[in-house]
N, C-alpha and C positions, 0 to 999 in steps of 0.2 A: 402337186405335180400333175403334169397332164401329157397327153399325146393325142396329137392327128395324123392319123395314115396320110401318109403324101405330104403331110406337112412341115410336123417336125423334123427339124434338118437330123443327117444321121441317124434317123429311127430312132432314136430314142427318148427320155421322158424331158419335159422339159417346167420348168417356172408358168407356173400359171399366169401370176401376177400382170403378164401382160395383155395375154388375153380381155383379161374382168377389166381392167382399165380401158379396153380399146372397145366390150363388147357391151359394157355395165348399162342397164337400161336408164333410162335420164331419171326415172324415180328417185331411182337409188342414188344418182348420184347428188343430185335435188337435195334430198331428205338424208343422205349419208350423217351427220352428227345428230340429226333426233333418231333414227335408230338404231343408235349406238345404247348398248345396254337395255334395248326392248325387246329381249327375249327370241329365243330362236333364230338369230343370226341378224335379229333385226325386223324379222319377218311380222313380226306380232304389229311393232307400230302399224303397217300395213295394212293389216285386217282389222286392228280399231281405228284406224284410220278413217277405213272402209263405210267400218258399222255406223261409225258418228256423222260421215259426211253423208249416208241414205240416211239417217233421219233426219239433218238438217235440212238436206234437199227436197224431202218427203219423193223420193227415190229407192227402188228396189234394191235391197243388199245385193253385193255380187256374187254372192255362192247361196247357190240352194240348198236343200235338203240332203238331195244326192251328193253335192260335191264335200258336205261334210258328216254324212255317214262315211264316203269314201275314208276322210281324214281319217277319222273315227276307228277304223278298222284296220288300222296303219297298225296298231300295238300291239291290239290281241293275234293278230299273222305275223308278225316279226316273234312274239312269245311262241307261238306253232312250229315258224322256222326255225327256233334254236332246241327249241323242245326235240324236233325230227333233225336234230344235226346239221343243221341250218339249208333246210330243203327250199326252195324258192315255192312260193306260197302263190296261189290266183286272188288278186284282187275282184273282189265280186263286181258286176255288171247291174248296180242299183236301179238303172235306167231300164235296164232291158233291151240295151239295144236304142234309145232314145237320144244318148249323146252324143250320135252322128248326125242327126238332122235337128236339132236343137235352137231356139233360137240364142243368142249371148245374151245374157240379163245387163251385161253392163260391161263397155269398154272403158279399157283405161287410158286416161290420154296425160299429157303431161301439166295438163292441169289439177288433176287430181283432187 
């Protein structure tokens, strides 16, 4: 279920489904049957996707260090926030401030 202020008619919640159909990015819909059953919503093909097409390419992976300490630290602050009665947690700033003017390591196009 979902809602958009101003959108959803009669304020209220409505069927996602049609959204992710009208808004789904071409990957996914591409690739919809090979990430069926690969783990985390699908999400997994993706990132080994990822990892095998930079080294075919002899191409930079798309996530750095930073983007997956962030990952990383996804478990033990959700274990923090249930621990504190489920207090919303600061995800740490690994950059320091560096992920605003960053360059992108790698766009995704629909070539993939």
């Amino acid at each position: 279920m979902i809602y958009f202020e101003g959108v959803s008619l009669n304020d209220e919640w409505e069927n996602s489904e049609k959204y992710l159909l009208e808004h789904d990015h071409p990957l996914w819909k591409k690739y919809e049957k090979d990430t069926q059953g690969a783990g985390h919503g699908g999400m997994d093909f993706f990132v080994e996707n990822a990892f095998i097409e930079s080294i075919k390419r002899k191409a930079p992976f798309p996530f750095d260090v930073y983007d997956l300490a962030t990952w990383y630290a996804i478990t033990p602050l959700s274990e923090k926030s249930i621990a504190e009665g489920g207090q919303v947690q600061d995800i740490p700033d690994f950059t320091r401030g560096k992920w605003k003017t960053r360059e992108p390591i790698f766009a995704l196009s629909d070539e993939y």
